[in-house]
LUMGU-245514 format. One line per 8 residues: their letters; for each residue x, y, z of C-alpha. Coordinates in steps of 0.25 Angstrom, whole numbers, plus 2048, in hexadecimal, padded with zeros to 3 digits. Layout:
<sites>
A> X/Y/Z; ...
</sites>
This chain:
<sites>
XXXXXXXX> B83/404/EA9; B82/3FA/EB6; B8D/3F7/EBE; B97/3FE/EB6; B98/40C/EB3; B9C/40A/EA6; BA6/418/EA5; BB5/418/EA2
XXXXXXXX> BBD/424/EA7; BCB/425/EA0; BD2/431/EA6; BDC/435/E9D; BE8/43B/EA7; BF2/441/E9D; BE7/44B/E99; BDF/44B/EA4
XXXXXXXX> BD3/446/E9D; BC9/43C/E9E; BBD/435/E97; BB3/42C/E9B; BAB/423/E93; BA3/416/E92; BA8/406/E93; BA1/3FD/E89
XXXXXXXX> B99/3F4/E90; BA0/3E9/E89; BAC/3EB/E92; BA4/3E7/E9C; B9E/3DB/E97; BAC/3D8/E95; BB6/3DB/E9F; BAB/3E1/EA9
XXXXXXXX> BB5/3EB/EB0; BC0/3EE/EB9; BCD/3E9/EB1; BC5/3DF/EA9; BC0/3ED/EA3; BCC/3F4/EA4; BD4/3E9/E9C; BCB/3EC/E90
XXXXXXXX> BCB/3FB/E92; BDB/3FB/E94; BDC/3F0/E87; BD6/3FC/E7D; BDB/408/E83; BEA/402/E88; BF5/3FE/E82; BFE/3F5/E8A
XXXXXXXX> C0A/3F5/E85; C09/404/E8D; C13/409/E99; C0B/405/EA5; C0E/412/EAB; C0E/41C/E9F; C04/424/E9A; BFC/41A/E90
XXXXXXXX> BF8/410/E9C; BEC/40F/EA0; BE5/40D/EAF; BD9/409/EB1; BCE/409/EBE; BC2/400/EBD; BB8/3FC/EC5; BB2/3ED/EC5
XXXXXXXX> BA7/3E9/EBE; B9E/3E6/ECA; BA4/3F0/ED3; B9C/3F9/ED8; B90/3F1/ED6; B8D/3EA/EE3; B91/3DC/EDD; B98/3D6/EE9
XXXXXXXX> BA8/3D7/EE8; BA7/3E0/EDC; BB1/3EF/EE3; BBC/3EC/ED9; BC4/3F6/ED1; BD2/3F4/EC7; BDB/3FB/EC3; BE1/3F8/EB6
XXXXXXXX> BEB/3FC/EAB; BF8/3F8/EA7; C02/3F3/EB3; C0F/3F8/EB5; C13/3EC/EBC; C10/3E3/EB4; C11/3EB/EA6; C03/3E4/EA2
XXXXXXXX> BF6/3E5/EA7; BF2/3EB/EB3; BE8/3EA/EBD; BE2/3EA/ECB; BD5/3E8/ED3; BD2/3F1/EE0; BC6/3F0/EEA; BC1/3FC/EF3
XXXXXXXX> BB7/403/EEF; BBE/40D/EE1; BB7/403/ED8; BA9/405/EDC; BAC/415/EDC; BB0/416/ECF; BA5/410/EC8; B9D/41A/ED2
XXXXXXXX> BA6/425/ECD; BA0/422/EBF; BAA/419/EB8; BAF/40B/EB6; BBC/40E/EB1; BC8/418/EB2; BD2/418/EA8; BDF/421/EAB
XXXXXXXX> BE6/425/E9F; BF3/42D/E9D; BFC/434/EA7; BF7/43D/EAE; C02/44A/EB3; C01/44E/EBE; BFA/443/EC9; BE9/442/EC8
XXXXXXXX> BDE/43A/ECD; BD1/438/EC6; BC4/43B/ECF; BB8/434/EC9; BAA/438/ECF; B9E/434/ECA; BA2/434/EBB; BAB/440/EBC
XXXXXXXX> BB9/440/EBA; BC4/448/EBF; BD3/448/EBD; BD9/451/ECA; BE6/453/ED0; BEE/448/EDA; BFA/44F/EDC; BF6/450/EEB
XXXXXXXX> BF2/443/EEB; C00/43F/EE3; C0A/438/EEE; BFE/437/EF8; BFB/426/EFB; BEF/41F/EF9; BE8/423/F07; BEB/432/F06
XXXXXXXX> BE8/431/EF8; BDA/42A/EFB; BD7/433/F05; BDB/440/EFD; BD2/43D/EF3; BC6/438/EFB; BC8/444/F04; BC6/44E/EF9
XXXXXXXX> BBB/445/EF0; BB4/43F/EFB; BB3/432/F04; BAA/42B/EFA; BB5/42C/EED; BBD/420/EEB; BCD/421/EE9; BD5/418/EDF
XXXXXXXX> BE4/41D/EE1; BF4/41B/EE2; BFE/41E/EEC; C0D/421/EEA; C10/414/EE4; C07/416/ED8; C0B/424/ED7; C1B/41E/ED6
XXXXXXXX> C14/415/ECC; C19/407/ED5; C17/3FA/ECE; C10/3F6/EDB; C06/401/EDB; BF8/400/EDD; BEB/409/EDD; BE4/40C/EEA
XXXXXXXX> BD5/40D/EEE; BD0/40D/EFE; BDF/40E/F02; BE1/403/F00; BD9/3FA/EF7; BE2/3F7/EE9; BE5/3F5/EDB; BF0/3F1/EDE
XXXXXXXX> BF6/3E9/ED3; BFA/3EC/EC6; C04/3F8/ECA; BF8/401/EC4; BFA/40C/ECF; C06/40E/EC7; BFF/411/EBC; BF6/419/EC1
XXXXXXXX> C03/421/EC9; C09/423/EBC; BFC/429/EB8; BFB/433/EC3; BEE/42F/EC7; BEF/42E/ED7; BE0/429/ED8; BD1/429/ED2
XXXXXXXX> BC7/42D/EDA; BB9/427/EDA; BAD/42F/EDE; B9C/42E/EDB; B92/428/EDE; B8D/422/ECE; B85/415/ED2; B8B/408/ECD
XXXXXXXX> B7C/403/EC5; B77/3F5/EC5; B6F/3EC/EBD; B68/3E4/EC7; B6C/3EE/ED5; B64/3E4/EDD; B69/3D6/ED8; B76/3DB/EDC
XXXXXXXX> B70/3DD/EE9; B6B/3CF/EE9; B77/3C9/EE5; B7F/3CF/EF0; B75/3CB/EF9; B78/3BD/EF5; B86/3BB/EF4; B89/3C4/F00
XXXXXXXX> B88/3B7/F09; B92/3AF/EFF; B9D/3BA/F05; B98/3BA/F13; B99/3AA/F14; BA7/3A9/F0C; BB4/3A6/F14; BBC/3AE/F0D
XXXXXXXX> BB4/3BB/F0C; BB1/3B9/F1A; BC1/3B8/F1D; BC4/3C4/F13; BBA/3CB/F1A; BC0/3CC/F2A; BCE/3CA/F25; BCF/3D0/F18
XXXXXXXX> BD9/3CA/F0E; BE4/3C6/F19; BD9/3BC/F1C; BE3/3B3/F10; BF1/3B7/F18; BF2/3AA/F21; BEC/39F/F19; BF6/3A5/F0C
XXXXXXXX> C02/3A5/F15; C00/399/F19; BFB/392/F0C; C06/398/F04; BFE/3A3/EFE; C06/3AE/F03; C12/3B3/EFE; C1F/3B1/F08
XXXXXXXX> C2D/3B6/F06; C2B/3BC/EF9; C26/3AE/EF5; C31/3A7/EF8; C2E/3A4/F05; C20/39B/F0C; C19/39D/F19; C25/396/F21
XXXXXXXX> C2C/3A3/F1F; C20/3AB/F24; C26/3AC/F37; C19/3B2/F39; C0B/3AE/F33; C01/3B3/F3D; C06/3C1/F3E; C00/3C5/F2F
XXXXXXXX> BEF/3BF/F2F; BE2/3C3/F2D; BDF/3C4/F3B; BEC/3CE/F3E; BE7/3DA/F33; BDB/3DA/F3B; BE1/3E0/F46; BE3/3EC/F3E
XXXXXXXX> BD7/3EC/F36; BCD/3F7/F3B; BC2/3F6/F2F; BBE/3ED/F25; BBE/3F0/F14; BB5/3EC/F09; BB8/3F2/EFC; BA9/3F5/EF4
XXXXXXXX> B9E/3EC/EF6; BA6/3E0/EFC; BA2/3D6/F05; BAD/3D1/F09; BB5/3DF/F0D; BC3/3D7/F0F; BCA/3E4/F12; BCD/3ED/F1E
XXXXXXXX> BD5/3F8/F24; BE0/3F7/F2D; BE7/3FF/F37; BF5/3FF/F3C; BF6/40B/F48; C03/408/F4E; C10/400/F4E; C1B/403/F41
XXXXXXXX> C12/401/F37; C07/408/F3B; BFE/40D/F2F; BF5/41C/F2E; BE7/419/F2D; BE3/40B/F29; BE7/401/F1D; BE0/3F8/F16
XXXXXXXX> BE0/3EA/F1B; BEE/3E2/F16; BE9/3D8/F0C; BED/3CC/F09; BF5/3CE/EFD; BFF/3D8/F04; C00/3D1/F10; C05/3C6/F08
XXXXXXXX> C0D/3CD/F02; C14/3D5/F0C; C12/3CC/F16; C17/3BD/F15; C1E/3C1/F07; C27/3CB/F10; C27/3C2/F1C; C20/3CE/F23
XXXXXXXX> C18/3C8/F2E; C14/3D8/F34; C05/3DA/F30; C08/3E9/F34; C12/3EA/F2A; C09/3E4/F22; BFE/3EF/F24; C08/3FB/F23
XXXXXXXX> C0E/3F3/F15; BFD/3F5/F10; BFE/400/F14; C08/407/F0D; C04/400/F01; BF7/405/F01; BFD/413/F01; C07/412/EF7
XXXXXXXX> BFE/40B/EEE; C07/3FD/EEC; C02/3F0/EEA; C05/3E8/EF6; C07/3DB/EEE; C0F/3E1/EE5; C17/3E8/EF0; C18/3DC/EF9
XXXXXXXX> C1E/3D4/EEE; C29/3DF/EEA; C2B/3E1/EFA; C2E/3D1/EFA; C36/3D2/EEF; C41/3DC/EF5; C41/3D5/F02; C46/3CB/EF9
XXXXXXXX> C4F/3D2/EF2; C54/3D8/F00; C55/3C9/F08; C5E/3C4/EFA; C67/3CE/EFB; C64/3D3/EEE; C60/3E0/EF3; C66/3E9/F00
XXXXXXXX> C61/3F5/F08; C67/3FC/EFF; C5E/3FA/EF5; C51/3FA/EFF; C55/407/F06; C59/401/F12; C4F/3F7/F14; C51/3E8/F1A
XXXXXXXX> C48/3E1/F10; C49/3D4/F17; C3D/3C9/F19; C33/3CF/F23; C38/3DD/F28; C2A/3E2/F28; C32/3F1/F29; C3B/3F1/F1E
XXXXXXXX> C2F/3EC/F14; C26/3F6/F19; C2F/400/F14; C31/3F9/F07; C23/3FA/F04; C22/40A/F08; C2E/40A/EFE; C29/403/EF4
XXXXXXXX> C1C/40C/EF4; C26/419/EF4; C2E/412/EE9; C3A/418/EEF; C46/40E/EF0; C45/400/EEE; C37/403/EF0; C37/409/EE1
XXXXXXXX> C3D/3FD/EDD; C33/3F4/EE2; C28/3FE/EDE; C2B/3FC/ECE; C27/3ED/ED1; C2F/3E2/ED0; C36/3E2/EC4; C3B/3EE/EC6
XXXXXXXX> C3F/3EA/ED3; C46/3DD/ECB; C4E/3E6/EC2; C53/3EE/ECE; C55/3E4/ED7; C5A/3D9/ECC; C56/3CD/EC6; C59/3C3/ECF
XXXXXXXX> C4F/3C9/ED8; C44/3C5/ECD; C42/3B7/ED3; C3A/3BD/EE0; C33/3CA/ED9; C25/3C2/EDB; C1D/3C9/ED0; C18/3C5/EC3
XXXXXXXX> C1A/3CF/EB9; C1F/3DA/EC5; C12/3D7/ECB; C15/3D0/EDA; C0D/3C4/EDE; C03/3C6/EE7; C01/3BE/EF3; BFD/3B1/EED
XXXXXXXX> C08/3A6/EED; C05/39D/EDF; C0D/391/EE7; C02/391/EEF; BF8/393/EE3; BFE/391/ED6; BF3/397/ECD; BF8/3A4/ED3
XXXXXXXX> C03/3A4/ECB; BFB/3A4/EBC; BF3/3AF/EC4; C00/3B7/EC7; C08/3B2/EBA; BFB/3B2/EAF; BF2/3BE/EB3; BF3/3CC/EAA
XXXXXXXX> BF7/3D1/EB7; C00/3C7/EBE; C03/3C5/ECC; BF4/3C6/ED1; BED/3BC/ED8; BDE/3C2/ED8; BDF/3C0/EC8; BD9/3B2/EC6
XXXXXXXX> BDE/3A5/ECC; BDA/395/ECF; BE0/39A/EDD; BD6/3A4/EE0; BCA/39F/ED9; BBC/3A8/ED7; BB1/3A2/EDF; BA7/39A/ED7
XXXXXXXX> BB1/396/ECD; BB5/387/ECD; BC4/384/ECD; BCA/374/ED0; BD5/376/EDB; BE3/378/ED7; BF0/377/EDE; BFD/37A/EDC
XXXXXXXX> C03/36D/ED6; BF9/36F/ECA; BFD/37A/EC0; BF4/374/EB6; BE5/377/EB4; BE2/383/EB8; BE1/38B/EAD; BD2/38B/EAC
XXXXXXXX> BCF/38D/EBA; BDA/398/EBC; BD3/39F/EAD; BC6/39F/EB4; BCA/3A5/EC2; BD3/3B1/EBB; BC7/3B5/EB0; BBE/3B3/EBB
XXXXXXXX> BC6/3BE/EC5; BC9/3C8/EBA; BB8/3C7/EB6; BB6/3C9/EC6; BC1/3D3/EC6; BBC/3DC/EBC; BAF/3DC/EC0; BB3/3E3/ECE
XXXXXXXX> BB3/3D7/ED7; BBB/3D5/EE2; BC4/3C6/EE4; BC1/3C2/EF1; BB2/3C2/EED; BB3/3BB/EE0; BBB/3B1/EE6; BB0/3AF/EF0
XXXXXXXX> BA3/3B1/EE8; B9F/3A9/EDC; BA3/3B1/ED0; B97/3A9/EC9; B8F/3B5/ED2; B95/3BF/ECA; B8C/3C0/EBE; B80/3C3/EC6
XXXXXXXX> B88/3CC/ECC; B8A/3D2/EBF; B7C/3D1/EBA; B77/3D8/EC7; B81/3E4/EC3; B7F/3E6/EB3; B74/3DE/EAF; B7C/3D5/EA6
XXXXXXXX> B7D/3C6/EA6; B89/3C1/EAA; B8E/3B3/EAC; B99/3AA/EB2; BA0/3A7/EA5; B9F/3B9/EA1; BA6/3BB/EAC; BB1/3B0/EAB
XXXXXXXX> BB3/3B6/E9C; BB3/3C3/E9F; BC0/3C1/EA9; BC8/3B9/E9D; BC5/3C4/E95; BCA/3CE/EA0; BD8/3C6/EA4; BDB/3C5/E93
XXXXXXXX> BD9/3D2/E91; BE3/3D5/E9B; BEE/3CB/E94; BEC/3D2/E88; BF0/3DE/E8E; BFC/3D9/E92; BFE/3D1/E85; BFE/3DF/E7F
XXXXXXXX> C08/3E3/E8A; C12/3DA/E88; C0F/3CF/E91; C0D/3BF/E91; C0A/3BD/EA0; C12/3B0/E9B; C21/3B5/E99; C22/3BB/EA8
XXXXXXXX> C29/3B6/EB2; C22/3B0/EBF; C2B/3AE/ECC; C2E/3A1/ECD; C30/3A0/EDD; C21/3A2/EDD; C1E/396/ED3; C28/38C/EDD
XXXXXXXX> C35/38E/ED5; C3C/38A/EDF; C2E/385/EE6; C2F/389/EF7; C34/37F/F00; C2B/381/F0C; C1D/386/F0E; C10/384/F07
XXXXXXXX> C14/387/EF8; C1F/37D/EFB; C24/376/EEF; C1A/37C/EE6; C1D/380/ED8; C13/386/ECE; C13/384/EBE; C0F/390/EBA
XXXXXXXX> C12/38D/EAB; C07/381/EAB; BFD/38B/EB2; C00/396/EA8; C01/38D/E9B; BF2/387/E9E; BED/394/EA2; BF2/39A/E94
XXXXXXXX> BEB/38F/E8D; BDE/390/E96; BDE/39F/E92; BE2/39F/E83; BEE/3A7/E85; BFB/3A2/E7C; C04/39C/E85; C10/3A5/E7F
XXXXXXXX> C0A/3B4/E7D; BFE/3B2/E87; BF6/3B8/E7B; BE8/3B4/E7B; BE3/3AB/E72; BDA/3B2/E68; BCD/3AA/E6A; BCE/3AD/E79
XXXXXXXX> BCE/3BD/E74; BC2/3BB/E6B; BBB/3B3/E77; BBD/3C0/E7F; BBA/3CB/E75; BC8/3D0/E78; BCD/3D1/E6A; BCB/3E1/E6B
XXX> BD7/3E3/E75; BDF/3D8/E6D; BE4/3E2/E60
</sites>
């Protein structure tokens, strides 16, 4: 087959079993791969109503569609299943350079099954499959587990793996490749901790085939200079994702004071830039095939927060989040936060956001150092949050509060602490603020997995398509424009294809791309249908779970209620409802069980995963 390898591995961990076997091209034509492919796998073999962390769940590994093939942008892996965090639909998109691996490994797909009992990892080389032994590798973090394995099955392997959050099945825990590269979301390192699978290991050298090898050629030849040209890409590519800090901060993009609070509040602005990480950074990163190469490592040699060896870059997202969200102005205590992250294996949005929620807790008086092991929890000690975070990534004290997400945390802290758990469905906000951009909101609020601004929105709109401008004071007409970028992402997605490039190139480019890779025709319209299949397939599963998106509850302080007083989301106020009521209407969803409507399932040939 050309660009796919077209195998599924399903490792069956409960009796050390595996099997392999071949995925109809039809899937492909479909759902093309990565979680648009592993919805429909997971809708026939899943059910999910099923405990997230038991022995029927299911987690998945795919590679993208284009990954692998020498389309431009196209390194992506997800990771996929069901989310204990969210009780629904799980999943999670990583860069780096496993996605690629795997297909070369001889497979597009890994399915683990089961519970395995005592602690595994898979190696997979050139077709081959083994389950072996991690108990040395069981406690060990993401670093000395990457390096373990590539020490003993060579430089050239690739590592997917946990650290000891996944392993303590966190609610924030993610699945590391690169040390330090993510699926973060989701909670699936969970999942695949409650497994015991420590990692998957990728080695071989199979070739990903193409169609048309040197239209590819050609076409990279030609769009090379759109990236080279671009603004954006030319800032990503010096600066990396902090490149956004400033301007958000100072736009009202940023989260401050566990959203409560606007740049006002911020005493030192300049301390935290783009310009500042580079003064640790000692190399450059690009994950597979990339242009733009946004990432970089970093070194911290001396002072308190001094780190072993290097970290990958702090991006935008965590900086956000631990930075202005805390009122921590220390961009060295913002390195040794990625740091322990990374090793762990949390996600540092979801990590910030619980961070921001004790402090808090703490500066209300609702909880004491009693409670946080003797910890000053106040707004801006970069010490006491430091510590927080190493707790949380040990679970040990309120650290194994926080760690069980924030409902948990709720319930132990009590109700009236609610009101500033900023999390739709115990999934934290990342750090986008929808006063400054209200389509956020039916982003975080409608998605299958909420809470995630690289999901589809007017806000962040794919290059190519045409959108009018929206601004904050208008809820209404948005609908078709908001439809068009989310179907849009999730085709993108699922073919392998990283944001930042299909935010910057044409997406109308993406079909030759296609065509160069599998010799099919493609179209604009193909693709656009292809991601509504992919995002209502999702819904369904969480139909099936027991979920309308509809019924749960946003945090108001982040729609306005009461709107901020200073600042430059001053005085605004969202109406979600409007957003979501059109947005339902636009999509054929019933306005009361967010079911589909049943043409919309024929339209899609979904009417298989519906009985």
């Amino acid at each position: 087959m050309y660009a796919v390898t077209g195998n599924l591995l399903e490792v069956e961990l409960s009796e050390g079993k595996y099997e392999t076997s071949v995925i109809p091209d039809e899937l492909y034509n479909n759902f093309l791969g990565g979680y648009g492919l592993g919805a429909a796998l997971l809708m026939e073999k899943l059910n999910p109503k099923t405990d997230p962390l038991g022995p029927d769940n299911i987690l998945g590994f795919a590679s993208g569609y284009l990954t692998g093939t020498g389309a431009y942008i196209a390194s992506r892996f997800m990771v996929f299943g069901k989310s204990p965090s969210t009780k629904g639909w799980g999943d999670s998109n990583s860069g780096g350079y496993f996605g690629k691996k795997l297909k070369q490994s001889g497979f597009d797909v890994v399915l683990l099954k089961g519970i395995s009992e005592l602690p595994v990892y898979i190696l997979l080389d050139n077709g081959k499959v083994e389950i072996l032994s991690a108990e040395g590798l069981w406690g060990k973090d993401t670093y000395e587990t990457e390096d373990m394995l590539k020490s003993k099955h060579g430089k050239d392997c690739e590592v997917v793996c946990i650290g000891p959050a996944g392993e303590k099945m966190s609610l924030i825990a993610g699945i590391s490749t690169d040390k330090g590269r993510f699926a973060a979301r989701s909670a699936l390192g969970a999942v695949m901790g409650s497994k015991k699978v420590k990692a998957i290991v990728a080695k071989g050298d199979i070739p990903v085939t193409l169609a048309n090898p040197e239209r590819m050629k050609e076409l990279r030849k030609k769009y090379r200079k759109v990236f080279k040209d671009d603004e954006l890409a030319q800032g990503l590519s010096k600066y990396g994702t902090p490149f956004f800090y400033q301007e958000s901060l100072a736009i009202g993009d940023a989260p401050v004071k566990n959203w409560a609070g606007s740049v006002e509040d911020v005493k030192n602005t300049e301390s935290i830039s783009e310009e500042n990480y580079l003064n640790y950074q000692v190399k450059r990163y690009a994950c597979s095939g990339c242009p733009i190469g946004c990432g970089g490592h970093l070194k911290l040699e001396k002072g308190k927060y001094k780190i072993e060896g290097t970290v990958h870059k702090v991006e935008y997202e965590t900086t956000g989040m631990f930075g202005p969200n805390l009122l921590n102005d220390n961009i060295e205590a913002l390195i040794k936060i990625n740091d322990i992250c990374n090793r762990y294996g949390m996600d540092t949005i979801g990590c910030g956001g619980l961070c921001a929620y004790a402090v808090e807790a703490y500066d209300r008086g609702i909880i004491d150092k009693s409670q946080t092991g003797g910890l000053e929890l106040t707004w801006g000690n970069t010490d006491a949050i430091v510590s927080l975070v190493e707790l949380i990534g040990k679970a040990e004290g309120i650290g194994g509060i926080l760690a069980g997400g924030f409902d948990h945390a709720v319930e132990s802290f009590g109700k009236e602490t609610k009101s500033f758990a900023i999390a739709v469905r115990n999934e934290a906000f990342p750090a986008h603020d929808p006063r400054w951009s209200s389509g956020l909101a039916l982003t975080y609020y409608s998605d299958a997995t909420p809470s995630r601004h690289t999901q589809g929105s007017v806000t962040f709109p794919i290059a190519g398509y045409e959108q009018p401008e929206f601004t904050n004071d208008v809820s209404t007409g948005r609908a078709k424009y908001h439809s068009g970028n989310v179907n849009l992402t999730h085709a993108l997605n699922a073919a392998g294809l990283c944001l930042f490039g299909y935010i910057i190139l044409d997406y109308k480019t993406f079909p030759d791309f296609l065509k160069a890779a599998d010799g099919k025709n493609w179209t604009a319209e193909k693709i656009m249908k292809i991601g509504l299949r992919i995002h209502v397939l999702r819904h369904i599963f969480n139909i099936k779970a027991g979920i309308n998106f509809n019924e749960y509850y946003f945090p108001e302080r982040v729609l306005g209620k009461p709107p901020l007083k200073r600042g430059p989301n001053k005085d605004v106020k969202i109406d979600l409802d409007t957003m979501v009521k059109e947005y339902m209407e636009e999509i054929g969803f019933d306005p009361e069980t967010a079911e589909p409507e049943t043409k919309i399932i024929k339209e899609l040939n979904l009417e298989r995963y519906i009985s």
